[in-house]
N, C-alpha and C positions, 0 to 999 in steps of 0.2 A: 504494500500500500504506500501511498504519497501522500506526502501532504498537501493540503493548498494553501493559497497566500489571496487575503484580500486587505489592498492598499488603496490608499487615495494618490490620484495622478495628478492632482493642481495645488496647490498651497494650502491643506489641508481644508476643515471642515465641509467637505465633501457630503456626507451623510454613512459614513463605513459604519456608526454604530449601528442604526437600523437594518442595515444590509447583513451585516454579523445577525445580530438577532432573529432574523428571520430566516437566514439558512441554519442556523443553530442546530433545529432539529436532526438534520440531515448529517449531522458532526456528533460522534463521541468525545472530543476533545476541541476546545477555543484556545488557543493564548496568546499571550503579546509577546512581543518578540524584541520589541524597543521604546525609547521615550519613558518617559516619567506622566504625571500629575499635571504635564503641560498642554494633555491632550484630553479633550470634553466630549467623548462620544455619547449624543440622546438618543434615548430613545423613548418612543409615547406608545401605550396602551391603556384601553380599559382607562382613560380618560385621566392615566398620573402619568408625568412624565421624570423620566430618572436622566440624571449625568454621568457618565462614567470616567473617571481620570484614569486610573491604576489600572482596574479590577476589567479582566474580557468580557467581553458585550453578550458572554454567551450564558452568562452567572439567572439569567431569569427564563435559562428552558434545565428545569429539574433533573434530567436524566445527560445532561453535558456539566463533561469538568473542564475545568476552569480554570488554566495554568499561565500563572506571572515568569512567563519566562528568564535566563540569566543576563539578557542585555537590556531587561528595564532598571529603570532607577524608582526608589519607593521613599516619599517624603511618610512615615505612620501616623503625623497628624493629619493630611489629607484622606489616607487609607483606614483611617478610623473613621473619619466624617461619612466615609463612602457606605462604610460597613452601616453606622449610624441609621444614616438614610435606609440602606438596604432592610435591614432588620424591622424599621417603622413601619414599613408596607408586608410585614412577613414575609421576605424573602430572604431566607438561609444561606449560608456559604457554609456550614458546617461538614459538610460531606461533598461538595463540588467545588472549593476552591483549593490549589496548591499552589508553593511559592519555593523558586527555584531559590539556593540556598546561596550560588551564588551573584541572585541580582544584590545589586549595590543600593543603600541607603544615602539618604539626601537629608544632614544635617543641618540643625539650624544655622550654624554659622554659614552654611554652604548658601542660603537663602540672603545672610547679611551681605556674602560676597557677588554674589548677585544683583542686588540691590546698588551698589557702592560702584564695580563697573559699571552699570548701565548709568547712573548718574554721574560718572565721570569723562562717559563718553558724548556729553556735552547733545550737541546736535545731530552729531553719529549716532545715536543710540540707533540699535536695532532693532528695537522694541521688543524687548525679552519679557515674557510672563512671569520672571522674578519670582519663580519656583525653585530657581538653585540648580536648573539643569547643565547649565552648563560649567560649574564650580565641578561639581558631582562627578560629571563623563570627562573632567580635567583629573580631579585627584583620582577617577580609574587609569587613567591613560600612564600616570604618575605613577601609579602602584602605590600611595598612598590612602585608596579608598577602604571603606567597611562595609562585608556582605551585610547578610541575611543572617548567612550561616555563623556570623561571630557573635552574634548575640545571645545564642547558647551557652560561649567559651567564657573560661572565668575570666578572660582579659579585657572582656567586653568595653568596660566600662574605661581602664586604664588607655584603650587605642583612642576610645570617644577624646577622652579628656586631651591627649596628646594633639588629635588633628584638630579639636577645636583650638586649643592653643596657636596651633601654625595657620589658624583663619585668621585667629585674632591679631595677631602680628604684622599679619599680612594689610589686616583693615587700618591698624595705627598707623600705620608708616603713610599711608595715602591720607593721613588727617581725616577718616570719617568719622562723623559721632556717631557709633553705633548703638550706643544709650538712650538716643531720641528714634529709632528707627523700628516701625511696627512691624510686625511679622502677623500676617492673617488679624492687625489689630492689636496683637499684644506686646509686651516688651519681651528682649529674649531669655528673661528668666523665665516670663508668664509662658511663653512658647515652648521652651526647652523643657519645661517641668510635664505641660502636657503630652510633649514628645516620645517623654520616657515613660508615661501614662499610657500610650496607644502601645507601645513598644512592648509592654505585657500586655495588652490585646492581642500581638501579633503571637506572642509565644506560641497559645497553643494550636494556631493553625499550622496544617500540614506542610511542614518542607520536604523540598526531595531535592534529589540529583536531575535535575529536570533532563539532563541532557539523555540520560538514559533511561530516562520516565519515557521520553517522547518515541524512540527510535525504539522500544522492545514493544511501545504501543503501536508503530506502524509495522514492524516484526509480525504482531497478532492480529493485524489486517483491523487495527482503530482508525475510522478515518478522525483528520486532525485537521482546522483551520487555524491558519495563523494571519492574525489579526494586527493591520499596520497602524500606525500612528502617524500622525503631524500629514506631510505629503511628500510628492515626489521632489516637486519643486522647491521644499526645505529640507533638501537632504543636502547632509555636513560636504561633500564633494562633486557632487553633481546641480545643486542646487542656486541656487542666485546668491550665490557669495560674498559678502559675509552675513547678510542677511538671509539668513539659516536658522536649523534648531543644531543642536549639538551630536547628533546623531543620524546613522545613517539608513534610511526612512523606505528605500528603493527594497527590493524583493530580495537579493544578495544578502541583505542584513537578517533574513530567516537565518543563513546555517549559521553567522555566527553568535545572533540572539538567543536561538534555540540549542544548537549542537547535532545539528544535520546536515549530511552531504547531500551539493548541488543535485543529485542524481535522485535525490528522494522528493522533489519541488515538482507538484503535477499540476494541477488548475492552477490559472493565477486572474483573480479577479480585480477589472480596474476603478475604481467607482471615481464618478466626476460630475458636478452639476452642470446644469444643460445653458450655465452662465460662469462666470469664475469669480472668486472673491480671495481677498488676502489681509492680514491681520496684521500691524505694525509696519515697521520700514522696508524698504525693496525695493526692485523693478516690479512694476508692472501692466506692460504693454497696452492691455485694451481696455484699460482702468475708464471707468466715465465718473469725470469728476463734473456730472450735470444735472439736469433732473434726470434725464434718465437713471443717472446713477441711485441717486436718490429713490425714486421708484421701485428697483431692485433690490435695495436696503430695506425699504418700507414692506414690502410683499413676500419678500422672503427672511424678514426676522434675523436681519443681519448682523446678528449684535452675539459677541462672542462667550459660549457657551461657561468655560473658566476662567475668563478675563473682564466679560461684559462689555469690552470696546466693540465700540462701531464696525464693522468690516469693509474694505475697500469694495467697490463693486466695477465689473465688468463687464463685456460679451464674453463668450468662450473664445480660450485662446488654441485653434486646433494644431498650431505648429508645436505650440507646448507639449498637445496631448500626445500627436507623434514621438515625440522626445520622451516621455515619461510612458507609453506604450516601447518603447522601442527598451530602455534601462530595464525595464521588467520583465517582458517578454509576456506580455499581457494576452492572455486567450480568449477571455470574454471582459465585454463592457459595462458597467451598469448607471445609468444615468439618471440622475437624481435633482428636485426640484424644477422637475419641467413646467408646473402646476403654478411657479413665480409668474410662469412668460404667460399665463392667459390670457392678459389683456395687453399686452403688446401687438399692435398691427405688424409692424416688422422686425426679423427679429436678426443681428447681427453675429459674424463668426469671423476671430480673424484667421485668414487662413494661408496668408505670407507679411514678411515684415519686408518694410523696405534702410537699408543698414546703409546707409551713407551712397544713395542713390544706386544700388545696387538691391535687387527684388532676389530675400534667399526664404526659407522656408527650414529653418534648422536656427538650434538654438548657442551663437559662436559665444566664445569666451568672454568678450567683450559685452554678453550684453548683462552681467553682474554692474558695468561701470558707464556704459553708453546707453541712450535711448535707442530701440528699435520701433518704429512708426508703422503700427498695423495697418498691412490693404484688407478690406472687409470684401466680404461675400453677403448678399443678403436671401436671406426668406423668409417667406409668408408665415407671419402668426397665423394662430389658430382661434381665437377672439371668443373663446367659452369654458366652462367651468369644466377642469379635467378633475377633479377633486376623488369625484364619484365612481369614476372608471373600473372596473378591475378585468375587463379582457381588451386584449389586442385588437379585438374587431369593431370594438366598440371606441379606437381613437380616432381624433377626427380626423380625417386626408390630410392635412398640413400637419399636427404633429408626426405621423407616420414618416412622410416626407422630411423630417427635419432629423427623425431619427436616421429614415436611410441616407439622408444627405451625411450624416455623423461617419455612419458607415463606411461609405464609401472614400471620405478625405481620410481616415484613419486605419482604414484598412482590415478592422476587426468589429465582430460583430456585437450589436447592444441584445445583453441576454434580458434586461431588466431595464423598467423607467417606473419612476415615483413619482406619485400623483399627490405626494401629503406627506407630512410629521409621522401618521401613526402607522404600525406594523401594517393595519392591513389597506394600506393607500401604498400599493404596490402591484405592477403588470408587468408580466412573466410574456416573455416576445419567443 
């Protein structure tokens, strides 16, 4: 058996939570493979809607487990809140959630130093969620980080004490007062005290060796999805440089999140809304900073799921999608928020850039630091309530046409389009 992989292909919030959750059933095993607490996957049923940072999308079908892979990072006061929430609507993690022993934890100081670069990077900031992500996946890279698994060991407490130390050293020397600086609101005693309060929450969930959890479960013929974070277009090498997350977000980052060979990676699904949006600083190309944008904003609830910011709006960018098709080796499509463009009469794609009076259709190194100016293609909205929908036969001619127009610049086909927020505002092509 293989695993599959479903990732977001444009700058995250895509809709992957939902898309997770509803093939769940189809899956013995969910888990994440990367990212931390910086990623907000909803999902809506039955009329409550949950966020998920940490925890896989797959924690609310009872008969799938649920594994935090070794290339996430885990802040446990966010992963308690999660649990919190979860537990209010009687939904257990007691018997379907695992946690690989050696994903890394995301200290409070790791959040100060977070905090302290982004405000020192003045105008450059890159707009980081100031989750500590990128402190975190530095002192891994360092060999200076703390599993899962040390928090077992009797030294637990003395490694904590020691790297918080070398944070704090690190924040003096740059003159920040990090005695005035909230974390989730509190000061970092108030914060650190509840950190070590979730921290024996965490104890008695199951850890494993995940890597060998995963690969004796495809051994036994488990099917397995492994669930992406952030997007294509924020990934640490591939992505719009330096305005990135910290980690590498593209399909590749399964064998080394999980501890699986390329050879075991079988479906790979792409999810991407049927417009594009992006969160904080960056390029990006077919940005509408107009009413339209605004419009886009407004109907599709553009406002960021663990951060609350606003999000950038735009047409879809199909050169991008090529690009982020093309790093993952994408076999099916799924495309999500088509149900925004109702009332749009016409509806935009860009589908080459023009790079310094030169027409390319490929995403060059240059354009992390230069503008590239989208040529647009345009079609026919479809100018009615797709909300309702749930078969293919029943879309109007123009959306259909706008799907196989997708198709056809892309190369690959759309298994899936979302008509809505809730699990079951979803058509199966």
């Amino acid at each position: 058996m293989k695993a599959d992989i479903l990732l977001g292909l444009q700058w995250g919030d895509e809709g992957k939570g939902k898309i997770v959750d509803v093939l769940a059933p189809q899956y013995d095993i969910i888990t994440r493979f990367q990212g931390g607490p910086n990623a907000g996957h909803t999902i809506e049923f039955d009329n409550k809607k949950f966020i998920l940072h940490t925890i896989p999308s797959g924690i609310f079908n009872k008969n799938t487990i649920n594994v935090i892979g070794n290339g996430v990072i885990i802040d446990p006061f966010v992963f308690n809140k999660e649990l919190e929430k979860l537990e209010s609507s009687q939904i257990s993690v007691d018997k379907n959630l695992l946690i690989s022993k050696k994903a890394h934890l995301i200290l409070p100081t790791h959040r100060l130093l977070d905090a302290m670069y982004e405000h020192n990077k003045g105008k450059a900031k890159i707009g980081s969620t100031l989750k500590g992500i990128g402190p975190t996946y530095t002192d891994k890279t360092a060999r200076l980080g703390i599993r899962i698994g040390n928090i077992e060991r009797n030294d637990f407490y003395k490694k904590y004490k020691e790297l918080k130390e070398k944070h704090l050293q690190i924040i003096k020397s740059f003159d920040f007062d990090y005695n005035t600086q909230k974390i989730e609101g509190l000061t970092l005693d108030e914060y650190e005290q509840k950190w070590f309060d979730a921290i024996e929450i965490i104890k008695p969930i199951q850890k494993i060796d995940s890597e060998y959890y995963i690969n004796q479960s495809l051994n036994n013929n488990k099917k397995v999805l492994a669930e992406g974070a952030q997007g294509t277009m924020l990934d640490v090498d591939f992505g719009t440089y330096p305005f990135v997350t910290s980690s590498n977000t593209v399909a590749a980052a399964v064998c080394t999140g999980l501890g699986i060979a390329p050879s075991k990676i079988g479906e790979v699904y792409g999810i991407f809304k049927a417009y594009c949006t992006r969160v904080g600083s960056g390029p990006f190309p077919t940005e509408l900073d107009n009413e339209e944008g605004q419009k886009l904003r407004d109907e599709g609830r553009e406002y960021g799921s663990t951060t609350g910011r606003p999000r950038r709006c735009g047409w879809v960018d199909l050169a991008a999608l090529k690009y982020a098709v093309m790093l993952n080796g994408v076999t099916k499509l799924c495309m999500t928020k088509a149900d925004v463009l109702n009332t749009f009469k016409t509806i935009k794609a860009g589908a080459n850039y023009d790079f310094g009076g030169k027409l390319i259709d490929y995403i060059p190194f240059e354009a992390s630091y230069e503008n590239l100016n989208p040529v647009y293609k345009e079609v026919q909205g479809w100018n009615c309530n797709t909300t309702e929908l749930k078969k293919a036969d029943d879309m109007p001619a123009e959306l259909t046409a706008y799907v196989k127009f997708i198709e056809q610049e892309i190369k690959v086909p759309v298994a899936m389009v979302s008509v809505g927020p809730d699990r079951s505002q979803l058509i199966t092509l």
